[in-house]
C-alpha positions in Angstrom: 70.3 -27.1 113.5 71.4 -27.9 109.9 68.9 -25.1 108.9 71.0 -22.4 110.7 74.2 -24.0 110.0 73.2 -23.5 106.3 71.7 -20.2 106.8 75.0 -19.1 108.8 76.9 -20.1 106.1 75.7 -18.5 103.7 75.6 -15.3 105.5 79.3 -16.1 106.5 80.1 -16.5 102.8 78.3 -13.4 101.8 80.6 -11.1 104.5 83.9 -11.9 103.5 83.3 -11.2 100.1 81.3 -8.0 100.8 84.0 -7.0 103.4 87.1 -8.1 100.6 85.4 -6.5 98.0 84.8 -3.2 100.4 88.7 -3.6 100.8 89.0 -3.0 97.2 86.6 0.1 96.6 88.0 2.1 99.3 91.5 1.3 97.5 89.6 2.6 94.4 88.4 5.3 96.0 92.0 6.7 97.0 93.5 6.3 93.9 90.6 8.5 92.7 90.4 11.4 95.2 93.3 11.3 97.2 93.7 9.9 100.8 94.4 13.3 102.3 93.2 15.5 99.4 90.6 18.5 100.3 88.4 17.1 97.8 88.6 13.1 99.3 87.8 14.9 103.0 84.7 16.6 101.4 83.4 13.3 99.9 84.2 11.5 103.0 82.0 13.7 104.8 79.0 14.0 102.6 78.9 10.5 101.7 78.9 9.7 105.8 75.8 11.6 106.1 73.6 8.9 105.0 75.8 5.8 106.6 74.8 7.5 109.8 71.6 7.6 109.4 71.8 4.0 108.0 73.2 3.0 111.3 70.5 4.2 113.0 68.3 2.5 111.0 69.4 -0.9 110.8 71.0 -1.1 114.1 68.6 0.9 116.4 65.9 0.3 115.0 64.6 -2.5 112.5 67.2 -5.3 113.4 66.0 -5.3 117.0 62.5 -4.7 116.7 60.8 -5.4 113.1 62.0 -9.1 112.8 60.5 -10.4 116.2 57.6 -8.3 115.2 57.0 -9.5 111.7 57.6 -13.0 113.2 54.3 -12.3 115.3 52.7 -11.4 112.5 53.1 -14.5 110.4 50.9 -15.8 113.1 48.0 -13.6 112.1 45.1 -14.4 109.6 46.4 -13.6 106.4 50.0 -14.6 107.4 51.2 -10.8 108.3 50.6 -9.4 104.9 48.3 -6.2 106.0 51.0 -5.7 108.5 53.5 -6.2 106.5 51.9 -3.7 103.4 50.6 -1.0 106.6 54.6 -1.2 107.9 56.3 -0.8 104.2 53.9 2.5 103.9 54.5 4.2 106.9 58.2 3.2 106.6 58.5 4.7 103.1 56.7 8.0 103.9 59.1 7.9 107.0 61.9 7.6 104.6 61.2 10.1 101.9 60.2 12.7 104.4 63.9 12.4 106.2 65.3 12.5 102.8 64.1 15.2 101.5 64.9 17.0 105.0 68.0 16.1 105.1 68.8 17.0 101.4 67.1 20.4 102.4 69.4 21.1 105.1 72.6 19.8 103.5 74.6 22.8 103.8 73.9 22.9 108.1 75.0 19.5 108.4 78.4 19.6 106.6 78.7 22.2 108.5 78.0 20.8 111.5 80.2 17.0 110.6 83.3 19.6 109.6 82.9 22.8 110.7 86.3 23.9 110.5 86.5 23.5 106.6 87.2 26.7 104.5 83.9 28.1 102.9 85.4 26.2 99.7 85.6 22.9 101.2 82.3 23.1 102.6 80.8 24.1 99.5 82.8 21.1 97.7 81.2 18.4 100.3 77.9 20.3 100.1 77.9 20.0 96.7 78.7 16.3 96.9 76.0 15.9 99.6 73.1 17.0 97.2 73.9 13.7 95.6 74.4 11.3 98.3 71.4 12.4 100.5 69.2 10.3 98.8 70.5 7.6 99.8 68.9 7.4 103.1 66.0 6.7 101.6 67.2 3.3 99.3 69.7 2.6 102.9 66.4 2.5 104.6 64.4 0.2 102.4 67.4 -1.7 101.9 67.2 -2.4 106.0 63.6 -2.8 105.9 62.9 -5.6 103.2 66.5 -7.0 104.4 65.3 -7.6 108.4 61.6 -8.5 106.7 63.8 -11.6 104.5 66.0 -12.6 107.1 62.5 -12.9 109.6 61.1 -15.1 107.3 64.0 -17.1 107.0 65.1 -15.4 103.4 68.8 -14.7 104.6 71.3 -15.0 101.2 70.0 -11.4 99.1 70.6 -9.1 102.2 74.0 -10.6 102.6 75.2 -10.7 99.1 73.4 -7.6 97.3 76.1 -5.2 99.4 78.9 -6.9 96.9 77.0 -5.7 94.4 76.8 -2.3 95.3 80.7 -2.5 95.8 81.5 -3.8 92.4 79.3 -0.7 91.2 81.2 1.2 93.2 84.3 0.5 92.4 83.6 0.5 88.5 82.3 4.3 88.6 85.2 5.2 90.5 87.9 3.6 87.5 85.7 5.4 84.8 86.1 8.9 87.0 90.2 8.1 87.1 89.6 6.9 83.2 87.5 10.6 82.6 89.3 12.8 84.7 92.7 11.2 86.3 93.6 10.8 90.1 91.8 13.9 91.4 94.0 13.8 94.7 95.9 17.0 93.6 92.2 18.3 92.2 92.1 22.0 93.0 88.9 22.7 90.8 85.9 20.2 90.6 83.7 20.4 88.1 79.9 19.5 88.3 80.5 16.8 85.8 83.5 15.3 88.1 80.8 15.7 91.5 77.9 13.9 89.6 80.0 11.0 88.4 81.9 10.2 91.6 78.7 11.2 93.9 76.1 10.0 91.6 78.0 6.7 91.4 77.9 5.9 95.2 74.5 6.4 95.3 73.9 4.3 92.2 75.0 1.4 94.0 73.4 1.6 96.8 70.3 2.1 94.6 71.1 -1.1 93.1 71.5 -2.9 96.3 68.2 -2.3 97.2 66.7 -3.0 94.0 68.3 -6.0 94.3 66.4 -7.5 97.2 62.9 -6.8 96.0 63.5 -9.3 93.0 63.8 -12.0 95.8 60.6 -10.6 97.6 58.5 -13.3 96.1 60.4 -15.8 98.2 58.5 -14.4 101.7 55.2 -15.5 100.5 54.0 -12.2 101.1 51.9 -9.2 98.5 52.8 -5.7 100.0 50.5 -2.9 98.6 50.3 1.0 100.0 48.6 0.6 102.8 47.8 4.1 105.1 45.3 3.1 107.5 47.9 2.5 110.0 45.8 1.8 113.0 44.7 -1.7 114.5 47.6 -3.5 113.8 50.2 -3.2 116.2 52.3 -0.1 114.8 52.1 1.8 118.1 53.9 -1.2 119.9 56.9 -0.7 117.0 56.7 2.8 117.8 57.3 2.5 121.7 60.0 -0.4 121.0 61.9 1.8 118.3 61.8 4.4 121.1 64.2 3.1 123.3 66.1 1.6 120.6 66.6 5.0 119.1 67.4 6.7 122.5 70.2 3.8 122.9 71.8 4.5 119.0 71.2 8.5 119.8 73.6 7.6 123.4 76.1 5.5 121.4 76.7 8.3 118.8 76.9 10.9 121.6 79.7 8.7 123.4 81.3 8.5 119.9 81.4 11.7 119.6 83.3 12.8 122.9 85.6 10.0 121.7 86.5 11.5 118.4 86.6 15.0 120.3 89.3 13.3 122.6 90.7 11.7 120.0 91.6 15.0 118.0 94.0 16.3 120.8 96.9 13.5 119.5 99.4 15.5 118.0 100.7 14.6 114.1 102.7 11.7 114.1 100.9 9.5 116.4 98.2 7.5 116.3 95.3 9.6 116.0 91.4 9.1 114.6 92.5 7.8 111.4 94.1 4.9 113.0 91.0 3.8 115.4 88.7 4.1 112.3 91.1 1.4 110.4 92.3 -0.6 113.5 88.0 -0.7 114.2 87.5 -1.7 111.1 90.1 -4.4 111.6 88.2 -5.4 114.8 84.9 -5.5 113.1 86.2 -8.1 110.3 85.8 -11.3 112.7 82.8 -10.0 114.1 81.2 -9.4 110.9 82.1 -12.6 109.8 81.2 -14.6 112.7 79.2 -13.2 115.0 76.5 -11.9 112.8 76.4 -15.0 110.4 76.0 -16.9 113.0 73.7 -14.9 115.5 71.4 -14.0 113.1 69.9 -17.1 112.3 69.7 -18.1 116.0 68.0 -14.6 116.6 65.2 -15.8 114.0 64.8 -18.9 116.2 65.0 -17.7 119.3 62.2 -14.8 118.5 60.1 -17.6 117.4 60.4 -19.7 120.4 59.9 -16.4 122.8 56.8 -15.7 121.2 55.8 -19.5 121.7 56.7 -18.8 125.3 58.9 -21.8 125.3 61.3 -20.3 128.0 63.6 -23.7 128.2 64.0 -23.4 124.5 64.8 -19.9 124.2 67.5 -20.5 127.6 68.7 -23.3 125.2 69.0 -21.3 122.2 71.1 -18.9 124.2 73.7 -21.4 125.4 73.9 -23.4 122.0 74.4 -19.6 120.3 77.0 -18.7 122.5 79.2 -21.3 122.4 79.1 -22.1 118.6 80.2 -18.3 118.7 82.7 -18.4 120.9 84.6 -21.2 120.0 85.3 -19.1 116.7 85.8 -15.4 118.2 88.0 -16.7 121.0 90.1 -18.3 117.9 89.8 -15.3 115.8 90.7 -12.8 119.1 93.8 -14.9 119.5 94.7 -14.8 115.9 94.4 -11.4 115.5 95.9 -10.2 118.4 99.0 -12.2 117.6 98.8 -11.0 114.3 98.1 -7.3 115.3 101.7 -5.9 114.2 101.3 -7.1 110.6 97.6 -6.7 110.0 98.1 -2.9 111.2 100.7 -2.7 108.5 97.9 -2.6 105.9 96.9 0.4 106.9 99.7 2.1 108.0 102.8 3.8 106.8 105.8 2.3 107.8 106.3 -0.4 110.4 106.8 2.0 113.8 103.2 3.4 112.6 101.9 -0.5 112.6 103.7 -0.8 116.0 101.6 1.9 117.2 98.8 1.2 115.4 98.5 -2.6 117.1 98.7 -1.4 120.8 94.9 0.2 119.4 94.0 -2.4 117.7 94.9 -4.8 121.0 93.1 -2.9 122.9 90.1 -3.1 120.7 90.2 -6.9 120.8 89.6 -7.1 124.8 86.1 -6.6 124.5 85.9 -8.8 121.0 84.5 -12.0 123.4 82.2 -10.3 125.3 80.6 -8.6 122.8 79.7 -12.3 120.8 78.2 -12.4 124.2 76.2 -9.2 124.1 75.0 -10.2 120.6 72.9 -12.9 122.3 72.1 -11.6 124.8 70.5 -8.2 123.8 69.2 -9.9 121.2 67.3 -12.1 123.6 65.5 -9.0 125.5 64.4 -7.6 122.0 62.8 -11.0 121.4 60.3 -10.4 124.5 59.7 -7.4 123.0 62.0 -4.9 125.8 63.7 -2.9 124.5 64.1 -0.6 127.4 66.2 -2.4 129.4 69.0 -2.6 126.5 68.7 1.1 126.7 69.2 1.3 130.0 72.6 -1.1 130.3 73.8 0.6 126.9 74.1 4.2 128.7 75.8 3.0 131.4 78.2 1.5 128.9 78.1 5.1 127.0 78.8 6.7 130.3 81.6 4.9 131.6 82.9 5.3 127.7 82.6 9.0 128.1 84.1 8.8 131.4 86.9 6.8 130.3 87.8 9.3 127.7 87.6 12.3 129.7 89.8 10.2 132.1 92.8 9.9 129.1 92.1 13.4 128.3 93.3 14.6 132.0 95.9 12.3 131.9 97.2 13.2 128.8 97.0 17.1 129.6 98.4 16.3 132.8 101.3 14.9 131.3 101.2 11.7 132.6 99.9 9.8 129.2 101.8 10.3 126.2 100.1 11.2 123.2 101.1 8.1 121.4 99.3 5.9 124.2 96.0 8.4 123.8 93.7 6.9 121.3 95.4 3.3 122.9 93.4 4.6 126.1 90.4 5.5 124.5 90.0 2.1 123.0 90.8 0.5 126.5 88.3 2.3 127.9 85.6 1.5 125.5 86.4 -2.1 126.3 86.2 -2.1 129.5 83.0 -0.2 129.7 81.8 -3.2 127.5 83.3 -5.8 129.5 80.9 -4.0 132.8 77.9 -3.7 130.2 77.8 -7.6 129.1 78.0 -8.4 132.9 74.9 -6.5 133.8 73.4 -6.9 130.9 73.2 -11.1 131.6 72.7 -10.9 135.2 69.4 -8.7 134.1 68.8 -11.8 131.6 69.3 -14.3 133.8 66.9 -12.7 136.6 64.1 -12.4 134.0 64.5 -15.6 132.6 65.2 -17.2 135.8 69.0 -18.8 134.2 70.4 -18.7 131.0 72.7 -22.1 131.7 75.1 -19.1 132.5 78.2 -22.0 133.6 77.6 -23.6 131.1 78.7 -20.9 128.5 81.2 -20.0 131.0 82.8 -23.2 130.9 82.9 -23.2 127.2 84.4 -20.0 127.1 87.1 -21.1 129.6 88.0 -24.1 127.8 88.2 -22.2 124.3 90.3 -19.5 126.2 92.7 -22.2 127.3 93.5 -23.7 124.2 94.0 -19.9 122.6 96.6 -19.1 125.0 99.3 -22.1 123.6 98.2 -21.3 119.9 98.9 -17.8 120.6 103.0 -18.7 122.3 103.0 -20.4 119.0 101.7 -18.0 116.6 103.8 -15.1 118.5 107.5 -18.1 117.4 106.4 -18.0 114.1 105.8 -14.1 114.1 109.3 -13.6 115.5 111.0 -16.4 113.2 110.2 -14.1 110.2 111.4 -11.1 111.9 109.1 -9.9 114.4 109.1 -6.2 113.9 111.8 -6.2 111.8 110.9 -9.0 109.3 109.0 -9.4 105.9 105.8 -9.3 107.4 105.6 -5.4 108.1 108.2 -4.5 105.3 104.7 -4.0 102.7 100.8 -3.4 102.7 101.0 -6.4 100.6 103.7 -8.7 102.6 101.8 -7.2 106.4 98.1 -9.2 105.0 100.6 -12.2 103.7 102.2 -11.9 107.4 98.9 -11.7 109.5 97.5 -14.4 107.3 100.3 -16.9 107.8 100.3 -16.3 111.6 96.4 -16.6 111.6 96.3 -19.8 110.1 99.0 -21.2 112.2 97.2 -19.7 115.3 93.6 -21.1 114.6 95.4 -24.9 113.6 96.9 -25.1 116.8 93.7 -23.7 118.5 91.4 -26.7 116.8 94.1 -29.4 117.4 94.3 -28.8 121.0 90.3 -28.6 121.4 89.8 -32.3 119.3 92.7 -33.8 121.4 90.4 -33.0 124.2 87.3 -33.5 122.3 85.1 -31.0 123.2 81.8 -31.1 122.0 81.4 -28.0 120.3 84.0 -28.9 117.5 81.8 -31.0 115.8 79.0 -28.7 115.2 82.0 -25.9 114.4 83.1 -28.7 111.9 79.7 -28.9 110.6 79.7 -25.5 110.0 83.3 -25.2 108.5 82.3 -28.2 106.3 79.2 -26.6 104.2 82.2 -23.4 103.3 84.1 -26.8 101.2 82.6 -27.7 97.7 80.1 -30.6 98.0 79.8 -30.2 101.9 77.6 -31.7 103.8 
């Protein structure tokens, strides 16, 4: 146990400064293009083109299905290393192959991400696209050597080396505003301007990567170009990665009736822009805790699935879900007590935040059980099926789409507002997660034959109960500076200062209710907590 409490630590560690310092480029970024300038849209656009495809990459396919695999592997002869080398090759030739594709057919896809750009605009993101393209290909081996460290226990470089890219980031974009000045009022962009602001993105993502392969010594392992591809397992990857795809392909369709729904708000009220920042605010505590802490106990638990120690792996499940969710129920009930404030940061003025925290809120409903989907989908890729997490993710994506369609008709019917639209959408999303994590474990626990299901449950509860005082008190200290009139969404600056306050009050009373009534899983959350403090132990 110490030996994931270290590794989530560090992984913990790594996050928030990758997400702080990812705070910071984007508010480089701004101050260098514009927040709503034609030329920031463009770059937004043709610097998305790879992320996507990063997405699909490192959440479809290698993070559920290379790990457990290269874990297998270590069993083999030479310790994995020819499947190892025969995987980097194919991967690679993969990679450059949808890169240069993709760079080829630039044009088509800005076109397709903003098609209702003037023929200037689309040139501008084109133009920008030729230089972040490439990318895909260092995003992919970036994911590739990063799942290969964190199966063989290596987890530190693939956490940290994003920070890096981010303080690249953000010093090409203050030597653009030092070159050429805030280009948000830019009408004409020179080639010069493109390359530098383009070419730096792409630079650090280039160093990111690079970045990892100085720490590839620490796997044990010699990878050399391998292309005989045969005898060594690659089909299974291939028919894993299949349905792994198919599930990322689904989740990007349902996104993309969301964003089509999403579009119909009206300006003035909270529209796509505000569930892009009130997701990102969502993702901040799952980031933090969920995948520090899952990802070392999805290394374990692949190891002991391919050991076929059942009892262990249905123990690894409980211990895994209730280290996480004594933190996410904590960092639910902060946040959501916190949601007027925190929304501030990104928003306007306070009736935008106001607004902006009835999306965020509904966000948060589905914060728990997905901790609890992390496990558990996690535990079906470590017996190798990946079919059946296809199978309970589209009926999430369906009941996503249906969801939205459903606000849609009530909004054109008049009986949503357009201010409560996007606040649907969200709402919708998390309850078709809520129905996805409840079939998702009752598949589990019939495979498995129980997964101490009441005894997660019963954590859960007992967390829950000790959020809902911490919360009354968190929501007193919210309205003794103001409540929505106060300090705390006056500012950007004063709404973090704001959330933080009421976070930290919020997560004090949460532990001090749990250690009156000792439960158990404060000491190994203390254990945890402790390694963050200088000379922990």
């Amino acid at each position: 146990m110490s030996g994931i409490g270290r590794a989530s630590v560090m992984i913990g560690a790594g996050t928030i400064v990758s997400r702080l310092t990812g705070f910071l480029r984007s508010v480089v970024l701004v101050a260098a293009v514009g927040a709503v300038s034609a030329g920031g849209n463009a770059f937004a656009v043709a610097n998305q083109l790879p992320n996507n495809i990063y997405a699909i990459i490192s959440t479809g396919l290698l993070s559920a299905v290379v790990v457990p695999q290269i874990v297998k592997a270590a069993a083999h002869d030479d310790g994995g290393r020819a499947f190892v080398s025969k995987l980097f090759t194919l991967g690679t030739v993969v990679l450059l192959g949808a890169t240069l594709l993709a760079t080829i057919a630039a044009p088509w896809l800005v076109a397709l991400y903003a098609p209702k750009y003037g023929p200037e605009q689309q040139a501008l993101a084109t133009a920008f696209a030729y230089w972040c393209l490439p990318q895909i290909l260092f995003y992919g081996l970036f994911a590739l050597v990063g799942e290969s460290l964190n199966a063989r226990r290596v987890y530190g470089p693939y956490t940290w080396a994003p920070i890096v890219n981010n303080v690249v980031s953000i010093a090409g974009f203050l030597i653009f505003i030092w070159l050429f000045g805030p280009a948000g009022a830019t009408t004409v962009w020179t080639p010069g301007m493109i390359a530098v602001l383009a070419g730096t993105a792409t630079l650090g993502i280039v160093v990111q990567t690079g970045i990892l392969f100085v720490f590839w010594r620490r796997t044990g392992l010699r990878v050399r170009p391998d292309f005989r591809w045969r005898g060594v397992g690659l089909g299974q990857i291939g028919r894993l990665a299949g349905w792994t795809f198919l599930m990322v392909v689904a989740g990007q369709l349902a996104g993309l009736v969301q964003s089509q729904v999403m579009s119909n708000v009206p300006k003035g009220d909270p529209g796509i822009f505000v569930a892009q920042n009130a997701w990102l605010l969502f993702m901040l505590p799952y980031s933090i805790i969920v995948l520090s802490i899952g990802t070392p106990y999805f290394t374990q638990l692949s190891e002991h699935a391919r050991a076929g120690r059942d009892e262990e792996v249905r123990a690894d499940i409980g211990r895994s879900i209730r280290t996480l969710g004594f933190f996410v129920v904590a960092a639910t009930a902060a946040l959501a007590v916190a949601a007027i404030p925190a929304s501030r940061i990104f928003t306007g003025d306070p009736a935008e935040a106001v607004g902006a925290a009835q999306v965020l809120l509904c966000y948060l409903v589905s914060l728990i059980p997905l901790a609890v989907l992390f496990v558990v989908q996690r535990t079906f890729y470590a017996y190798d099926d990946t079919r059946t997490p296809f199978l309970f993710t589209v009926l999430q994506c369906a009941l996503v789409v249906g969801s939205a369609w459903g606000a849609l008709w009530a909004f054109t019917a008049g009986v949503l507002p357009s201010a409560q639209l996007v606040a649907a959408v969200a709402l919708g999303q998390s309850v078709a997660s809520v129905v996805q994590v409840i079939v998702a474990t009752w598949l589990l626990h019939r495979r498995l034959g129980g997964i101490q299901i009441a005894s997660w449950l019963s954590a859960l509860a007992r967390f829950a109960l000790a959020a809902i005082p911490a919360g009354i008190v968190g929501w007193l200290v919210f309205q003794l500076m103001g409540g929505v009139d106060g300090w705390t969404v006056s500012g950007q600056i004063l709404g973090a200062v704001g959330a933080a306050i009421i976070g930290i009050v919020v997560i004090a009373v949460y532990v001090g209710i749990l250690a009156i009534f000792r439960a158990p899983e404060l000491t190994v959350a203390t254990g945890l907590v402790r390694r963050f403090l200088p000379r922990g132990r």
